[in-house]
N, C-alpha and C positions, 0 to 999 in steps of 0.2 A: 543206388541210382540217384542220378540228383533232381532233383526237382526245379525248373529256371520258370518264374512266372512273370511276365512280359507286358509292360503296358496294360493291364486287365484292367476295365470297367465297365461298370455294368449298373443298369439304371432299371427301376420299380416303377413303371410309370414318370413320372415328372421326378419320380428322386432317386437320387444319384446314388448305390450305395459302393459302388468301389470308383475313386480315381484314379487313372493309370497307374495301379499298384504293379510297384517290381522288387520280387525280391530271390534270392535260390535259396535252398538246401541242400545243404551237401553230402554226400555218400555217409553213408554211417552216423548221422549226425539227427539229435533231439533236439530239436530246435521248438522253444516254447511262443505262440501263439497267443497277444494279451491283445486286449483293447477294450474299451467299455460298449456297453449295448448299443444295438446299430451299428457298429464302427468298420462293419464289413465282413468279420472274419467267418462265419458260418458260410456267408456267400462268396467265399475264395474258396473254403475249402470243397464247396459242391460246385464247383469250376476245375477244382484241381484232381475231383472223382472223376470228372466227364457229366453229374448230376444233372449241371447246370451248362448254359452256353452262355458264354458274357455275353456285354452288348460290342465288347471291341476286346481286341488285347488276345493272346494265349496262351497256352501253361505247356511247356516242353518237360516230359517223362522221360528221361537217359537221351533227351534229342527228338523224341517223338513227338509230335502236337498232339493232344489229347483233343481239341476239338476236330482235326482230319482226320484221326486213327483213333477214335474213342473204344473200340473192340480190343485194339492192343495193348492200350494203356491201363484200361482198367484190370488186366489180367495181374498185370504187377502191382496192385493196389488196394489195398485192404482199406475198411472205412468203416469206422465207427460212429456212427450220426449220433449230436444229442440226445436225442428223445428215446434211442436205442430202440428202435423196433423188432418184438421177438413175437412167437403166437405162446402165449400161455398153457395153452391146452398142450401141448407136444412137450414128452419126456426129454433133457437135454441132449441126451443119446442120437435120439432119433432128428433132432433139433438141427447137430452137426452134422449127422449124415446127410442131412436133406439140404443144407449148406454147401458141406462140398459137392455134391450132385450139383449145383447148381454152379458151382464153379470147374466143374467137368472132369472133376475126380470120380472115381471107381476101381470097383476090385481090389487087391490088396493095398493099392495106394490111398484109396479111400478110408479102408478102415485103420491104417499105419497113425492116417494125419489126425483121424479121430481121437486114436486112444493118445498120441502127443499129446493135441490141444486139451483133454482130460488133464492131464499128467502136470502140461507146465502153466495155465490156468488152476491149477488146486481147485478140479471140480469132480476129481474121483469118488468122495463124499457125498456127489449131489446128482450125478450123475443119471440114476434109474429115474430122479425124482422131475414135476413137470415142471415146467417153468417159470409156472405163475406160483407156485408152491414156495419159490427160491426169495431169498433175503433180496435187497437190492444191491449190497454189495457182493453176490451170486451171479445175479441178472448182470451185471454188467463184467462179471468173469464170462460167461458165456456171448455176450458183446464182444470181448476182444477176442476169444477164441474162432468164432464166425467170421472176423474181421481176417485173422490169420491163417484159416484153413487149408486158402492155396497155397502158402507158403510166400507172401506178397512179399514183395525187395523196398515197398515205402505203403507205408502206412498211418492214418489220417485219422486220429482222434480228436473228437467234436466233446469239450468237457468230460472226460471219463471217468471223474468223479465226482458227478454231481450227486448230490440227497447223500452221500456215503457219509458212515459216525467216521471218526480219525483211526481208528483201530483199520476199518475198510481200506480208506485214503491211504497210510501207509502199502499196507498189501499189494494194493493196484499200481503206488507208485514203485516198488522194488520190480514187480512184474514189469511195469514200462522201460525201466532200466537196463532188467537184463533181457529182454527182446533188442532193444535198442542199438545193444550190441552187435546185432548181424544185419539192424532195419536203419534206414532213415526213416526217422517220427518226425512228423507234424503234428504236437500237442496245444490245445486250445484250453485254457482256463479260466475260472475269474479268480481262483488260490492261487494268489500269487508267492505266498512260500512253496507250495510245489513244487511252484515251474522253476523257482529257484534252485529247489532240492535236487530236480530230475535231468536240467535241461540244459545241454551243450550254450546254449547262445537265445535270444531272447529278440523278437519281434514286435513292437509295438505299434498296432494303427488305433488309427484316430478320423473319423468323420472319413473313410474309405482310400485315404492316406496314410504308408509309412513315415511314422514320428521317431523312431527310435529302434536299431539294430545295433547288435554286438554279445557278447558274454555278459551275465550279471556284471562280472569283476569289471569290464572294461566301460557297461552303462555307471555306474557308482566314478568309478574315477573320472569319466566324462561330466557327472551331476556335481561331484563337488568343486570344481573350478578351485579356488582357493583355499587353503589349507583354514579349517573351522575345530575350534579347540573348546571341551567341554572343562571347566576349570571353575575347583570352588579352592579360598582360600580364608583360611580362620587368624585372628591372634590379634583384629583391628576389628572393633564393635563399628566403624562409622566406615561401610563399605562406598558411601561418596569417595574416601579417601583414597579409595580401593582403587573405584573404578577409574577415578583423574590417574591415576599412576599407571596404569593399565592404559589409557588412552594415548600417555605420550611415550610407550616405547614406540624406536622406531619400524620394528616389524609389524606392526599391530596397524588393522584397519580400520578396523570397528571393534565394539564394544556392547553388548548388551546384556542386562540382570536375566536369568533364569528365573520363569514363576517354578519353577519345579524344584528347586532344592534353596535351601537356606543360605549365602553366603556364594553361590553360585554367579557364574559368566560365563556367557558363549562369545567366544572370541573370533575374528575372522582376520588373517593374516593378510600382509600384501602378498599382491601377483609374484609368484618364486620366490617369497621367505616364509620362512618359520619362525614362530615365536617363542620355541619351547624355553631353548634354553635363556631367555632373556625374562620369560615370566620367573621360572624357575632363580636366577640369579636376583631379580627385582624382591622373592620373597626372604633367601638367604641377606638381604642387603639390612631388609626392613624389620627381622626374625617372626615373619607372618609363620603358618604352618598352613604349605601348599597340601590340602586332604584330595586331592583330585587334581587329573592332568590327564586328559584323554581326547586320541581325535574321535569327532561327530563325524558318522560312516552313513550315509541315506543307506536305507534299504529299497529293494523293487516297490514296495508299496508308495514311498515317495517319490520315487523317479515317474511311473506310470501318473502320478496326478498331476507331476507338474508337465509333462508333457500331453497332457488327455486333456487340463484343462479349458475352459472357455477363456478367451480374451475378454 
């Protein structure tokens, strides 16, 4: 089911926190959810439950408006809220069945979708035992299980790893994975190597504005604009020497020392050339010894800040 979200904003009193945000997801697709605090995303996603009702704008479920037809939408819709709310006192068993009861399962369907979500959660282990008993990387197996019970076609994870050790984080991501398979996910994080790890394509707001959509692959090649070349070269002690030679090829647009390695330069190419093979040629010319030649690749962690930041 796709998900099409329309113009949405929605205002806390005097402040603003979505501005006619629009974006889709699309059938089958993990789509990772970033932004820094306040930036909106908790209150898109309890707009896109039905939780919330913006102050303008709406969210279309396979076509459906989720604020006209909130009954129908939520049917398809599984939702995992940060804070994860579960009752401790209630054995996980009893947890799910009381779960899908509430999503209008029963009889042998009820107990089919139970013993699943045991089975593809890996909470067979934990099962008899109560809630509040459980790890928190437990607690939040039985989060997405409750989340899944009806068997929802998109499904809405609010951080679903939070407080987890990396052992946990792994787990939960391979599970999101292979759900993902047969779900359109809305994943929300502030690991941003996860959403990396996990997630088809990659949404970035900012101040209740989209700043940044597409694949990791295709945010990174958008951030590097110019080809940027990490390059240390040895065999000349008086690296001034270095750098003037280096400045006047003519593929080369700048030029700066690396504090981070000895004998090092971060290079930035002009607009549609390369400099490889002309550093390369310049240190066979001079019999330098090029010890490094490698392009500088952003990761999500620096795309996200240079788009999130303040002016």
């Amino acid at each position: 089911m796709e998900i099409n979200v329309n113009e949405l904003s929605h205002y806390y009193g005097p402040q603003k926190a979505l501005d006619r945000l629009s974006f889709k997801v699309k059938t089958g697709e993990i789509m990772g959810f970033l932004g820094p605090n306040g930036a909106g995303k908790t209150t898109t996603m309890k707009a896109i439950t039905g939780y919330l009702t913006p102050s303008d704008g709406d969210v279309m479920i396979d076509g459906i408006s989720v604020s006209k037809h909130p009954e129908t939408t939520k049917q398809t819709i599984g939702y995992l809220p940060e804070n994860n709310p579960l009752y401790g006192d209630m054995p996980v068993i009893d947890y799910l069945v009381f779960a899908g009861q509430l999503q209008g399962l029963e009889g042998d369907k009820l107990k089919n979708r139970v013993h699943e979500m045991v089975k593809v959660c890996g909470l067979n282990a934990e099962k008899h035992k109560k809630i509040g008993e459980l790890s928190k990387g437990y607690r939040q197996r039985v989060g997405l299980a409750q989340a899944l019970i009806h068997d929802p076609e998109v499904l809405i994870l609010d951080e679903p790893t939070t407080g987890l050790d990396p052992n946990q984080i792994i787990e939960i991501r391979e599970l999101i994975k292979q759900i993902g398979k047969e779900k359109t996910v809305l994943l929300s994080s502030h690991i941003l190597a996860e959403v990396e790890a996990t997630c088809d394509r990659v949404l970035i707001v900012n101040k209740g504005k989209l700043v940044a959509d597409g694949t990791p692959e295709e945010l990174r090649q958008q951030a590097h604009g110019n080809e940027i070349l990490h390059v240390s070269i040895a065999g000349n002690e008086d690296q001034n020497n270095v750098f003037k030679a280096l400045q006047e090829l003519p593929q080369v647009a700048v030029v700066d020392f690396r504090n981070d390695k000895k004998h090092g330069f971060e290079i930035q190419s002009k607009t549609g050339e390369s400099s490889t093979k002309s550093i390369f040629d310049l240190c066979v010319k001079n019999g330098w010894y090029l010890t490094e030649l490698t392009p500088f690749e952003k990761n999500l962690e620096d795309i996200f800040r240079e788009v999130t930041r303040e002016n």
